[in-house]
N, C-alpha and C positions, 0 to 999 in steps of 0.2 A: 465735303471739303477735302482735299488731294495734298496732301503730304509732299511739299517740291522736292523735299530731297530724296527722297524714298521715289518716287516719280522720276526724278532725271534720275540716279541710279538704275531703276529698271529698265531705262531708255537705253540707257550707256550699253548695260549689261546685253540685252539683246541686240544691241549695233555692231558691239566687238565680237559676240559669239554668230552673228551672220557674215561679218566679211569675214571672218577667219574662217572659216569654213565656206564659203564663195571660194575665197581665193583659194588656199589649199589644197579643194578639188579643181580649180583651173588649173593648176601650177603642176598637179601630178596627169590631168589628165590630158589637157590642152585646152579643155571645150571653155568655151569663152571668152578665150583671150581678149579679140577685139572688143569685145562690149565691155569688160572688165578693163581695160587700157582706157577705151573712149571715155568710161565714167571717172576714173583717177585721174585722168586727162583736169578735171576741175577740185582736186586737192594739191596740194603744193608739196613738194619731196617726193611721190609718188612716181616709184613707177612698177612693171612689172616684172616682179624678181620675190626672193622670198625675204628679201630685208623692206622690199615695199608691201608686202602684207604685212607687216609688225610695223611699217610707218601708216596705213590706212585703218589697220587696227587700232593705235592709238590715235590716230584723228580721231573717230568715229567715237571714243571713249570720250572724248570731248566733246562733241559736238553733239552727241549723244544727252549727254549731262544737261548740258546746255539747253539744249531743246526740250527735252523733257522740263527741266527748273521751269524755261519762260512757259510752256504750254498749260503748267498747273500754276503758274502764277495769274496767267491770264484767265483760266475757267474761275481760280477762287476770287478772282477781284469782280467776275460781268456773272457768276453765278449768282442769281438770288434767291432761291429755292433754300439754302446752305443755311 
């Protein structure tokens, strides 16, 4: 059985610590722009600058959570091994 909140936390946690460091290294080096634009292109506030990486950071801390919560609510409610 999967612990939701502990579960969207850990979701959250590795969502925020990958685009922060995605964008970060775009932003100082260049590489990725486009693909990094195209993918924020589908967040709202988002854009690319260094206040839109602490605005796609905190989405992703959300949405993160989020996804995590529903994904161990769904395996503890159709697991039956548990």
């Amino acid at each position: 059985m999967l612990n939701k909140k502990a579960f969207g936390t850990a979701v959250a946690v590795f969502n925020a610590i990958f685009w922060l460091v995605a964008m970060f290294f775009s932003l100082v080096t260049g590489v990725g722009e486009i693909t990094l634009t195209t993918i924020g292109s589908f967040f709202p506030f988002f854009e690319y600058s260094w206040l839109g990486m602490l605005v796609i950071v905190v989405e992703h801390i959300a949405l993160g959570f989020l996804g995590g919560w529903a994904f161990a609510w769904f395996y503890n409610r159709f697991n039956k091994s548990a």
